[in-house]
N, C-alpha and C positions, 0 to 999 in steps of 0.2 A: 140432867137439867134440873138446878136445884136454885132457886130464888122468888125474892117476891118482887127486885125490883125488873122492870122492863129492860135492861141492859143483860139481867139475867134469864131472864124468859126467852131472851135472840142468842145469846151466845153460850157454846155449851163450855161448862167449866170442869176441871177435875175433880173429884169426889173422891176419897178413899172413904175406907169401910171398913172397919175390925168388927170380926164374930165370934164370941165368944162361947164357946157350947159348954155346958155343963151336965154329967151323964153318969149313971154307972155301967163302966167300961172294962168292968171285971172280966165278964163270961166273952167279950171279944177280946184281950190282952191275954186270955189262960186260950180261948181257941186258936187266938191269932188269923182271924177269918172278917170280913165284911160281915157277912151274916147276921153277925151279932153286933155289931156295930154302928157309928153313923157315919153315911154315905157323902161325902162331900161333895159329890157334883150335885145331890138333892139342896143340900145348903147351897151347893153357890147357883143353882138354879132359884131359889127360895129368893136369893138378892135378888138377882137379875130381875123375876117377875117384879118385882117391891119397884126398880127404878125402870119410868117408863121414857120410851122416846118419844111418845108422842104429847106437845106441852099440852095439850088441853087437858092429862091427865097427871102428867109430872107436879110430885109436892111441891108447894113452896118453902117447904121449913126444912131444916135438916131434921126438927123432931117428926116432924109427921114421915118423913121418909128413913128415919128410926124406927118409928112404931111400927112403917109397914113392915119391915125387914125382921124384928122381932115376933110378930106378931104372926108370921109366914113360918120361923123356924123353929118356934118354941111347938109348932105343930107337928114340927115330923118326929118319927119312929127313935125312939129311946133318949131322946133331948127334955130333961128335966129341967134345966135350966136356961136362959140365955141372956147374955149381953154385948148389944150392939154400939158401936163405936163409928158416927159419922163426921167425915172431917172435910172443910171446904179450906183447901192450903192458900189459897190466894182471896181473901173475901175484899173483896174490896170498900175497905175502911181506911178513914181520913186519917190513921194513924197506925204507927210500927206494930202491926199485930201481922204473927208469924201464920198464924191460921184460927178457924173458929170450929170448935167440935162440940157434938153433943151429945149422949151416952144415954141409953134404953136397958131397962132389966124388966126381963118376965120369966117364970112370973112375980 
């Protein structure tokens, strides 16, 4: 649930999400192991916590529910880098616009 106005605060809308991790990934590609790696259910847990179901805590902005998503992953183990990518494919605008996206980098 991602909006400021009240049609969007009632109804829940689809939300896509790109994450982009940025790392050195040497010593897991030469092990070929997790170990040394980054754990992707930590990332997609990372989102998950970032978008809430409950609206009295859900953002209203796609950036602010950017920055929590960035700001969750650029925390875990061996992630140097990241860039987040929030897209609302249906925003409801008085004109031909295919979707509205908004794009996060940390750090």
């Amino acid at each position: 649930m991602v909006g400021d106005l009240p049609h969007e605060r009632e109804m829940l809308q689809p939300i896509e999400v790109d994450v982009e991790v940025m790392a050195d990934l040497d010593e897991s590609a030469d092990a070929d192991s997790l170990v040394f790696g980054i754990d992707y259910r930590r990332v997609y847990q990372a989102v998950r916590d970032a978008i809430s179901d409950d609206p009295e805590h859900a953002p209203r902005l796609l950036e602010t529910l950017c920055a929590r998503i960035a700001d969750r992953v650029i925390e875990l183990d061996r992630v140097d880098k990241v860039r987040i990518c929030c897209r609302k494919p249906w925003a409801a605008l008085p004109g031909p616009v295919d979707r509205v996206e908004v794009e996060v980098c940390r750090p």
